[in-house]
VEXDREN-2710 file (C-alpha; in Angstrom, 1 decimal):
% VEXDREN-2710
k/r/px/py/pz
1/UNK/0.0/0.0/0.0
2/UNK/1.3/3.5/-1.1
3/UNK/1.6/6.2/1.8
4/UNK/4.0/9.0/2.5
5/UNK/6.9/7.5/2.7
6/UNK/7.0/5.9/0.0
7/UNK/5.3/8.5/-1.8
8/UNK/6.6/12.4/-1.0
9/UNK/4.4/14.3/-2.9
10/UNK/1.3/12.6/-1.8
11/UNK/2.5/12.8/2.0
12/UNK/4.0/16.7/1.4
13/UNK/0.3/17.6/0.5
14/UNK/-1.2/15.6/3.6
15/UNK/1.2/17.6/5.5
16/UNK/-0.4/20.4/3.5
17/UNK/-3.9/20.2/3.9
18/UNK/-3.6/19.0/8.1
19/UNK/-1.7/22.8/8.5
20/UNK/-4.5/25.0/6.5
21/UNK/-6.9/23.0/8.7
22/UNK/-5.8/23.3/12.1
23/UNK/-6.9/25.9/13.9
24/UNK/-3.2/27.4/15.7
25/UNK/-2.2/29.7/13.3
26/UNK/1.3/28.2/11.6
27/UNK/3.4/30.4/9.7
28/UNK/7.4/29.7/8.5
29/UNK/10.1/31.8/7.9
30/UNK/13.7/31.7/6.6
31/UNK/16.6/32.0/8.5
32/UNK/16.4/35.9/8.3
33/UNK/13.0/36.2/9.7
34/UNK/10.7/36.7/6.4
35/UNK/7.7/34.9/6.3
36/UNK/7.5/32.2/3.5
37/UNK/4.3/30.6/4.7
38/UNK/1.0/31.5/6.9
39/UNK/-1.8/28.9/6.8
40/UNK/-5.9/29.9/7.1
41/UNK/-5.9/30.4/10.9
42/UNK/-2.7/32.8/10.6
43/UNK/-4.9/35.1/8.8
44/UNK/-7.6/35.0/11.0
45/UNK/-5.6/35.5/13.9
46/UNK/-3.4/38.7/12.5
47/UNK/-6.0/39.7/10.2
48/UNK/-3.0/39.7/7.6
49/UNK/-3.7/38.5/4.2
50/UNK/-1.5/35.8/2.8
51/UNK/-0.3/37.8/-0.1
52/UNK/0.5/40.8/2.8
53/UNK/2.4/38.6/5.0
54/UNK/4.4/36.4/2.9
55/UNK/7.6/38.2/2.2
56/UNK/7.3/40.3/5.3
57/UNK/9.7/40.1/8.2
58/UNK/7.7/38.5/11.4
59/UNK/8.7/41.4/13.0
60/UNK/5.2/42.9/11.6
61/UNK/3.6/41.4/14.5
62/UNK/6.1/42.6/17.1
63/UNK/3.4/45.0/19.4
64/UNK/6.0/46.7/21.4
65/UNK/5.2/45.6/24.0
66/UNK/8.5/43.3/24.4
67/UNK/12.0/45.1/24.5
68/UNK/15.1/44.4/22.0
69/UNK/16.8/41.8/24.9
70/UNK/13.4/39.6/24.3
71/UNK/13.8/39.5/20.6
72/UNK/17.3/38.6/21.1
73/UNK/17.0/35.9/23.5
74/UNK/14.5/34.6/21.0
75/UNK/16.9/34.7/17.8
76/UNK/20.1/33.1/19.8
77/UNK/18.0/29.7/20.9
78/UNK/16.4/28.9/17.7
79/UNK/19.6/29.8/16.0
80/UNK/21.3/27.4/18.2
81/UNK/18.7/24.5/16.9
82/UNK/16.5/25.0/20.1
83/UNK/12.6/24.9/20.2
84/UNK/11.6/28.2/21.4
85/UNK/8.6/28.3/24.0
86/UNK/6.8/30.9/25.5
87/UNK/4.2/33.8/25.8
88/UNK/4.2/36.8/23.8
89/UNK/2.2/39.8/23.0
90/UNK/1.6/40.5/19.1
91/UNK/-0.3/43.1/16.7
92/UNK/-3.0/42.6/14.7
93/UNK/-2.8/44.2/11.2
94/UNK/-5.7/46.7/12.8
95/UNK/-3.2/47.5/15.6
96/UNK/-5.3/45.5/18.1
97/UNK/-3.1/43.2/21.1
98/UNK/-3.4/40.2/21.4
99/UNK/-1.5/37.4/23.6
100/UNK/-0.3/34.0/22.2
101/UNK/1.4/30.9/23.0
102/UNK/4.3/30.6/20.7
103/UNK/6.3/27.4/20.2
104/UNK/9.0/28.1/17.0
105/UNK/11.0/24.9/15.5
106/UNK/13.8/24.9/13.7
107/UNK/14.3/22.7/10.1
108/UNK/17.3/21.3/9.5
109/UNK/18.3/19.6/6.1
110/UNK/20.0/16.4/5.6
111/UNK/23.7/18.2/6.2
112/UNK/21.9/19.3/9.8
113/UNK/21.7/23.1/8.7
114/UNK/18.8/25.2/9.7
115/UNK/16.8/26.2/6.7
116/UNK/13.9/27.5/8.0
117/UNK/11.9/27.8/11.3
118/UNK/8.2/27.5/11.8
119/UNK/6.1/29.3/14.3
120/UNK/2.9/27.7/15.8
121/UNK/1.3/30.0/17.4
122/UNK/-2.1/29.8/19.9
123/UNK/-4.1/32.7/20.5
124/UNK/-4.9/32.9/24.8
125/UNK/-5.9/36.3/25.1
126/UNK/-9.2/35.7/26.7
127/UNK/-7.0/33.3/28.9
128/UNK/-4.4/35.6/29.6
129/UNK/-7.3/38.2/30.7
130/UNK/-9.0/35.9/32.8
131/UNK/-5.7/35.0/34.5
132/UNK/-5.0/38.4/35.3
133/UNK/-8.5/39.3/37.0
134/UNK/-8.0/36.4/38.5
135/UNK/-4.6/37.5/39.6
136/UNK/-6.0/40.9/41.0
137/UNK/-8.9/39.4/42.2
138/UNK/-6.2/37.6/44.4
139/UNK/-4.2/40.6/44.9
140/UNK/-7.5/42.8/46.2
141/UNK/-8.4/40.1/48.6
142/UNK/-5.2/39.6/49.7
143/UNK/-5.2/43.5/50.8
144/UNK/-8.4/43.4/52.2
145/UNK/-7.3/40.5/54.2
146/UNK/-3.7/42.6/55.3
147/UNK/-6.4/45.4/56.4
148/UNK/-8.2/43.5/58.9
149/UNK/-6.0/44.2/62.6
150/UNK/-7.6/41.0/63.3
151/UNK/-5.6/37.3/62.1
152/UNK/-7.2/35.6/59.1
153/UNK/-6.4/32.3/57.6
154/UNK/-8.4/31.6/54.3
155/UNK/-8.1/27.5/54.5
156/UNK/-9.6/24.2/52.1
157/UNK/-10.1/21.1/52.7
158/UNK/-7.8/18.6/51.4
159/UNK/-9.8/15.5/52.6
160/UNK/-10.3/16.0/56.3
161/UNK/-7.2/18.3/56.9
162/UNK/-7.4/22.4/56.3
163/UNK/-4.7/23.6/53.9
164/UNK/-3.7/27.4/54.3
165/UNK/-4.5/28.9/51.4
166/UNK/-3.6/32.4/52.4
167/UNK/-2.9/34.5/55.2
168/UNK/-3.1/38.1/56.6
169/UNK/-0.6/40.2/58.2
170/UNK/-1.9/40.1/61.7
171/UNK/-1.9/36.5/61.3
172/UNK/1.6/36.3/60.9
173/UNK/2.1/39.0/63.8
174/UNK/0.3/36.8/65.8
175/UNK/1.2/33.5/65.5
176/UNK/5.0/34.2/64.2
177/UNK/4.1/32.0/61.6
178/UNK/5.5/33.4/57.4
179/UNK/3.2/33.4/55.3
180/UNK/5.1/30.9/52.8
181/UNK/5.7/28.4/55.8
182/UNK/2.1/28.1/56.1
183/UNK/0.8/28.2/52.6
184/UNK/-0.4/24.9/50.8
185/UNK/0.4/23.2/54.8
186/UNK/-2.4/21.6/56.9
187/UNK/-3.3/24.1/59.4
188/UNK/-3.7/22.2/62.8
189/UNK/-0.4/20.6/62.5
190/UNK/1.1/23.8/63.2
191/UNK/-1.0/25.5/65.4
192/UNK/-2.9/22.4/67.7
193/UNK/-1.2/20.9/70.0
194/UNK/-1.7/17.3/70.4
195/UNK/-3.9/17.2/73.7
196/UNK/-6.1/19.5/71.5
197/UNK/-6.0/17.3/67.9
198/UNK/-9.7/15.7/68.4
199/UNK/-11.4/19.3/69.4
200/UNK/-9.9/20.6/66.2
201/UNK/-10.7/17.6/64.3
202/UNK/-14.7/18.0/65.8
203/UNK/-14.3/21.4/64.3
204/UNK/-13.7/20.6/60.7
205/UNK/-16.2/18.3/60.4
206/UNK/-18.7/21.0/61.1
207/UNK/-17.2/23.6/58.7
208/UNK/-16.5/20.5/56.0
209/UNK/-20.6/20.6/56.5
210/UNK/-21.1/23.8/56.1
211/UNK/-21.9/24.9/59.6
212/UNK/-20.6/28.2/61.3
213/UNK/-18.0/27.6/64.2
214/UNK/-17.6/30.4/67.3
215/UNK/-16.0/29.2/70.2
216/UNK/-12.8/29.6/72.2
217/UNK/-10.1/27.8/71.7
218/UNK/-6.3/27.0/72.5
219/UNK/-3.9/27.5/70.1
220/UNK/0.0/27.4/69.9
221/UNK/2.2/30.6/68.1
222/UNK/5.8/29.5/66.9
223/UNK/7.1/30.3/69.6
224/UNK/5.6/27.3/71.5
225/UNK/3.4/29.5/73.5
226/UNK/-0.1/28.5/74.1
227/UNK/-3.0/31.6/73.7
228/UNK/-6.7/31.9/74.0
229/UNK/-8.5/33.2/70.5
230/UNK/-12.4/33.8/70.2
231/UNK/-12.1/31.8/66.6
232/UNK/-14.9/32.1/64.5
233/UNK/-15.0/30.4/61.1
234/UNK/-17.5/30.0/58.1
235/UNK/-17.2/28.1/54.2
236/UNK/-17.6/30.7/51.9
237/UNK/-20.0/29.3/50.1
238/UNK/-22.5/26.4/52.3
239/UNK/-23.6/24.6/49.8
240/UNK/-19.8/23.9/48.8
241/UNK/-18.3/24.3/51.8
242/UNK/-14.4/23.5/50.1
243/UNK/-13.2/27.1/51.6
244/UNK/-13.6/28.7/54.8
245/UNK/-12.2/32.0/56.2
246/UNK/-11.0/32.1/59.9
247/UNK/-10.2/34.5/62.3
248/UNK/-8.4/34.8/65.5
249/UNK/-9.2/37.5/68.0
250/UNK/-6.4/36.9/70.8
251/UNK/-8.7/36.8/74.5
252/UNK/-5.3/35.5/76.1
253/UNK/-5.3/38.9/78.5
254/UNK/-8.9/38.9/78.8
255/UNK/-9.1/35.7/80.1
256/UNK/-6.4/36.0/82.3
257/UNK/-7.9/39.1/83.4
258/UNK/-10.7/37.5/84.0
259/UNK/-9.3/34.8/86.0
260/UNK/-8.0/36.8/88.3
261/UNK/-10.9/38.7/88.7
262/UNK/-12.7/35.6/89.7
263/UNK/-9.9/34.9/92.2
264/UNK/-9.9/37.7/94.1
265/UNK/-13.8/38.2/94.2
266/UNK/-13.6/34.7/95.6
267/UNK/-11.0/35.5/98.0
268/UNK/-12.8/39.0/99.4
269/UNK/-15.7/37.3/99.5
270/UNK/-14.5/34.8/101.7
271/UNK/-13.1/37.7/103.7
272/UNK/-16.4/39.5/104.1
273/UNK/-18.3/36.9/105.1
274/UNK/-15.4/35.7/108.1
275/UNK/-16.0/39.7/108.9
276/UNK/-19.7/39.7/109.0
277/UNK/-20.3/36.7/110.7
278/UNK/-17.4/37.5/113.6
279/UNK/-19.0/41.1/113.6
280/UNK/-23.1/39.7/113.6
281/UNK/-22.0/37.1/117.1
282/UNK/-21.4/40.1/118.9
283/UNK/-24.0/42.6/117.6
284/UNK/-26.8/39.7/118.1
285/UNK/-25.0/39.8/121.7
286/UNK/-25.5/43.4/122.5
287/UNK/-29.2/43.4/120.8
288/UNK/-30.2/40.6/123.0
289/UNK/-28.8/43.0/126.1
290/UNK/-30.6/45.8/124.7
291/UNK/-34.1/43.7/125.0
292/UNK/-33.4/42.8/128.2
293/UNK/-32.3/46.4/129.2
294/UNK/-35.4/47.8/127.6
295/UNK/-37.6/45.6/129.6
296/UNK/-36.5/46.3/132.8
297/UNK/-35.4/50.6/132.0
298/UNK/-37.1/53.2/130.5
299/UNK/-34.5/55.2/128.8
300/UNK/-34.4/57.4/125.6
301/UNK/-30.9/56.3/124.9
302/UNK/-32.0/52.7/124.3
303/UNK/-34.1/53.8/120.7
304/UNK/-30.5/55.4/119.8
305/UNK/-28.5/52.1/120.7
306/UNK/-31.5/49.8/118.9
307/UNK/-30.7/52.3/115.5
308/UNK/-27.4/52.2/115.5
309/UNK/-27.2/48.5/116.2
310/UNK/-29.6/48.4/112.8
311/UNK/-27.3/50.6/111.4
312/UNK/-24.7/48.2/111.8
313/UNK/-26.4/45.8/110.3
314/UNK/-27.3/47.7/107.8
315/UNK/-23.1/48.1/107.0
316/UNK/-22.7/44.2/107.5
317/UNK/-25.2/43.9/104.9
318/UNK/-24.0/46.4/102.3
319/UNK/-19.9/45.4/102.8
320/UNK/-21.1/41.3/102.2
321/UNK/-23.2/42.6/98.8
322/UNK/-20.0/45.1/97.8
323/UNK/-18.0/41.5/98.0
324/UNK/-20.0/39.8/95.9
325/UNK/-20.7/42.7/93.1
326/UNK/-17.6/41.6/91.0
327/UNK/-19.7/38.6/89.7
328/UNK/-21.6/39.3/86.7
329/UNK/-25.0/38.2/85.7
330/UNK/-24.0/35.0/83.8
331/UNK/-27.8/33.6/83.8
332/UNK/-31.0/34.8/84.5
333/UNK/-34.4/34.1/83.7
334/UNK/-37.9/35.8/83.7
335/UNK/-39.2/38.0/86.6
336/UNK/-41.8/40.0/87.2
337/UNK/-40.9/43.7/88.2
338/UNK/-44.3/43.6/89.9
339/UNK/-43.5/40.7/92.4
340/UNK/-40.3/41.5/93.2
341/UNK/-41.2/45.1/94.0
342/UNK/-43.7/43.9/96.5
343/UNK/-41.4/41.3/98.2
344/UNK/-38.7/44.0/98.4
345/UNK/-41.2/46.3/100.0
346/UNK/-41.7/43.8/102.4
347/UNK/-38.0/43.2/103.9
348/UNK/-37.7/47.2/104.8
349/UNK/-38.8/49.4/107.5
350/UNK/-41.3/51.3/105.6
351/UNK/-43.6/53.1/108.2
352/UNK/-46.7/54.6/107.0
353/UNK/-45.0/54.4/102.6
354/UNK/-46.9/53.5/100.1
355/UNK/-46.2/51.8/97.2
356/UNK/-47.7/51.8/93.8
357/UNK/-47.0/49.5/91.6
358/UNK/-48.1/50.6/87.7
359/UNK/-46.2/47.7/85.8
360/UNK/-47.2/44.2/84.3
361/UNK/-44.2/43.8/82.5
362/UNK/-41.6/41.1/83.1
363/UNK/-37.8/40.7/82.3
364/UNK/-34.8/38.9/82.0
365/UNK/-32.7/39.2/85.0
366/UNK/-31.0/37.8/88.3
367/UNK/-33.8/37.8/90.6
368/UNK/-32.1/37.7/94.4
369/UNK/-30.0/40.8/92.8
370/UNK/-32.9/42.3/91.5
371/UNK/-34.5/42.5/94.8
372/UNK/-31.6/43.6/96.5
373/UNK/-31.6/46.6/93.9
374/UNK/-35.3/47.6/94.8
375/UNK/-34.7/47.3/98.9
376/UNK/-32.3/49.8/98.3
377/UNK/-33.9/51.9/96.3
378/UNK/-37.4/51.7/99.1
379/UNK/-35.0/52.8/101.8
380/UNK/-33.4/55.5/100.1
381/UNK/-36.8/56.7/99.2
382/UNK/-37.8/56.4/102.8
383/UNK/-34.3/57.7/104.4
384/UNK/-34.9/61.0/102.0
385/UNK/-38.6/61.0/101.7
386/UNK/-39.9/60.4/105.2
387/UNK/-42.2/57.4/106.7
388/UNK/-45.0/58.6/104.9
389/UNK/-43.2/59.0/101.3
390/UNK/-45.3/56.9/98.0
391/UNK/-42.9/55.3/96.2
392/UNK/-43.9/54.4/92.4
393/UNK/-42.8/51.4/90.1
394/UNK/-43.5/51.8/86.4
395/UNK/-42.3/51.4/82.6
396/UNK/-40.6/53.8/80.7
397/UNK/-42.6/54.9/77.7
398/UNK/-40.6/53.6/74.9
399/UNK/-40.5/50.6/76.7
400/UNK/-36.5/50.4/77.1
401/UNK/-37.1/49.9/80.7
402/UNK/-39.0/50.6/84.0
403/UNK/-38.2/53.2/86.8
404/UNK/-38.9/54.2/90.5
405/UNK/-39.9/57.2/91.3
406/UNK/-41.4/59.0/94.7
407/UNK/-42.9/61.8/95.6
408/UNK/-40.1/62.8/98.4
409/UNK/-38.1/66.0/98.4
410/UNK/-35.8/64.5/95.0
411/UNK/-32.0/64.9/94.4
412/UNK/-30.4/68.2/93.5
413/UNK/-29.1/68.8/89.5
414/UNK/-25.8/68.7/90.9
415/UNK/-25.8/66.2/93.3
416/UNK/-27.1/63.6/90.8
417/UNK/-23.8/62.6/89.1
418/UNK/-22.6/61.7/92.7
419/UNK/-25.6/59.5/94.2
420/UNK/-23.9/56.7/93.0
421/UNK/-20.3/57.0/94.9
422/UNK/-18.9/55.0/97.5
423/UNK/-19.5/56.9/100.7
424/UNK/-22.0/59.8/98.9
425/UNK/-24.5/60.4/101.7
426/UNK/-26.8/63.3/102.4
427/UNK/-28.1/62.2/105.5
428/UNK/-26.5/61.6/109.1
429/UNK/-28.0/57.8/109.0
430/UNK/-26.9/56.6/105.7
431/UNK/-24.2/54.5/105.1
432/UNK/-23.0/56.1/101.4
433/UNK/-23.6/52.4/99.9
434/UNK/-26.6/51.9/98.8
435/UNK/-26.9/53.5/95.7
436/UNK/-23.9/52.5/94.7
437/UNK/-24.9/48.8/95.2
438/UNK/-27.9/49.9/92.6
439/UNK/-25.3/51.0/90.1
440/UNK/-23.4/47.9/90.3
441/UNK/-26.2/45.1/90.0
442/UNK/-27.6/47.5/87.4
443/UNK/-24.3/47.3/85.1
444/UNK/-23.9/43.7/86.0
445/UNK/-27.1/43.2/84.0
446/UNK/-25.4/45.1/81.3
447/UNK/-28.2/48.1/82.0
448/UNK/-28.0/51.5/82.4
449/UNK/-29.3/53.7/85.5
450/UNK/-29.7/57.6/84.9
451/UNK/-31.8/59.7/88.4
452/UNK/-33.8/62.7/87.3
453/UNK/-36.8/64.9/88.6
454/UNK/-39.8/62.9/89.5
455/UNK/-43.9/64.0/88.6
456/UNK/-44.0/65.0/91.8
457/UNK/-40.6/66.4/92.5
458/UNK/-39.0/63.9/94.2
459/UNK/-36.4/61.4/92.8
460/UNK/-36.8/59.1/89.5
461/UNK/-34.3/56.4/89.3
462/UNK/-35.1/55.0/85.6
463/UNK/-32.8/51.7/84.9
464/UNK/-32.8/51.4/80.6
465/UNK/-31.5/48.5/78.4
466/UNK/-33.5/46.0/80.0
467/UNK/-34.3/43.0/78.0
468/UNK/-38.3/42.1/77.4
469/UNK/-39.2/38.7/78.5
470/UNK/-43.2/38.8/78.3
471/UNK/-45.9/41.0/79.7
472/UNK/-47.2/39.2/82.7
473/UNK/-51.1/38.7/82.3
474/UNK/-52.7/39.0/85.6
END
């Protein structure tokens, strides 16, 4: 059977017809650069006619963009019988740019000297344009991700392990790690220690499922040291969760700070209730006496003992709450405002004071603190007001909170930004505590306490930010 070999011409025009058909466009020059050949898809490409380009110099497509030393470079490989590969940016006969994978060949004859060279050459503008969005797409995020003060880690999962894709800045500050020691790595063996391995594995099973992860966690810098972060972490896309972004707010401080808070709240609590309960033996003592004294003598003196016995008490009272304010209201659940201003009525010496409650509503909050709050608030009303002062409970209008007014002779304008000091007393009975003891269950809750003027003219303690349970339905 006949086929190329054995037949030239019939395999020179096979050659023939498989380069005007292909769809790189193929053109060959001589050994000085002038085109002796283009095929169809040349044509198309450069927009160059065949009878414009053939006995041209290639350099017709050079755009500019490239200097001399390219060009060069270029010329001494294929010179030297070497393939020449790589990217380059022509010019269309209309002047347009356009971006093309170039391979050119040398030809040899049967001596081995070059004859001609021919140039295939693919047109990858549209890819080169989509790689470089892509590449500032990149670039953009990347500064976006350097702006945050807070570490990022943009990470995918390769099987069950997270691979650092990318980095921030304050990542790197953070954890001391470089961003190319990290990069294409699996995340945890870097910065999970091995007592911690299964918490972090428990982790990316949720993210791999799409689910959103806050919680704190332990995680080690490069410097071996151990720190606390508030991590939150989400996939970018939850129906695909491939990718996830991270970040790391450092809480190490915090919780230290926090920790020793909790210490020494426990330790001068401990304190004030060894106080109080070595100071209460006695003062029971020396009430009992007083009874005894009182029912045997008739004596003026022995109502002044009785009050400052109960004033005492009063101080044992207030110095055992002060111990125990550094706690925060971790929990709470719904109270009425209504019932516990009628039990705290009940626990103070209210002589002939009224109370009128004008509130259904209820609320989230610590409901033994909550009480204490009110008892304080009655007896400063009755301390300022007199035994025969009405004390009001209500809400606040835009319903942000309630208040507690009465009807007494109310605090001065410029005595109101100091009710709430340690030791601030106007009268010769008080102990200067009580109000602040309001202030500091109040902010415990994470509420705000402001005192103004009263309907009446007295004082209006109004307590805002308070979080809406339910009404209560009577």
């Amino acid at each position: 059977m006949e086929d190329a070999h054995t037949n030239p011409e019939r395999g020179q025009r096979a050659f023939r017809e498989a380069v005007e058909s292909t769809g790189h466009a193929i053109y060959w020059t001589d050994t000085a650069g002038t085109i002796e050949y283009v095929n169809p898809a040349f044509e198309a490409q450069t927009g160059y006619a065949a009878a414009e380009a053939i006995g041209s110099n290639a350099s017709i497509l050079q755009s500019g963009v490239h200097d001399e030393r390219f060009y060069e470079r270029l010329w001494d490989t294929i010179l030297a019988g070497e393939t020449w590969e790589g990217e380059i940016v022509n010019q269309r006969a209309d002047g347009e740019r356009y971006v093309v994978e170039q391979t050119i060949s040398p030809i040899t004859d049967d001596t081995g000297e070059i004859t001609r060279f021919v140039a295939v050459n693919e047109d990858v503008t549209e890819r080169r344009e989509y790689r470089d969005r892509l590449e500032q797409e990149r670039d953009r995020f990347a500064a976006l991700l350097d702006a945050v003060p807070v570490p990022l880690v943009l990470i995918a999962f390769d099987c069950e392990d997270p691979r650092v894709e990318q980095v921030n800045g304050a990542f790197d500050e953070t954890f001391g790690f470089a961003a190319n020691e990290l990069e294409g790595t699996t995340l945890d063996a870097h910065i999970v220690s091995d007592a911690r391995q299964e918490q972090a594995r428990e982790i990316n099973e949720r993210l791999r499922h799409g689910e959103q992860v806050r919680r704190e966690v332990v995680r080690r810098t490069a410097a071996g040291e151990e720190r606390t972060f508030l991590l939150t972490a989400t996939a970018l896309d939850r129906d695909s969760p491939t990718e996830c972004l991270a970040t790391y707010l450092d809480i190490t401080e915090r919780e230290r700070a926090r920790a020793e808070l909790e210490r020494r709240t426990a330790d001068l609590e401990d304190f004030a209730n060894v106080v109080s309960h070595d100071l209460r033996n006695p003062l029971n003592v020396a009430s009992g006496y007083l009874d005894l004294v009182a029912d045997e003598h008739d004596s003026p003196h022995i109502d002044t003992v009785r009050s400052a016995h109960e004033r005492m008490r009063e101080l044992i009272e207030n110095v055992l709450t002060l111990a125990r304010q550094g706690k925060s209201v971790d929990e709470t659940h719904p109270v009425s405002i209504a019932d516990v201003a009628t039990d705290s009525w009940s626990t103070v010496e209210t002589a002939n004071a009224m109370l009128d409650v004008e509130t259904t509503r209820t609320i989230q909050a610590d409901e033994a603190r909550l009480r204490q709050m009110f008892g304080n608030l009655v007896r400063n009303a009755v301390e300022h007001g007199g035994s025969d002062v009405t004390i009001t409970v209500g809400d606040l209008p835009d319903g942000s909170g309630f208040y507690i007014a009465d009807d007494g002779p109310g605090i001065a304008p410029t005595e109101r930004e100091r009710v709430f000091d340690r030791g601030h007393t106007s009268t010769e009975n008080g102990t200067g505590l009580g109000l602040s003891i309001v202030q500091e269950i109040v902010e415990a809750h994470g509420w705000d306490v402001t005192v103004t003027e009263s309907e009446t003219g007295g004082a209006r303690f109004e307590i805002t930010g308070v979080e809406r349970a339910a009404d209560r339905r009577r």
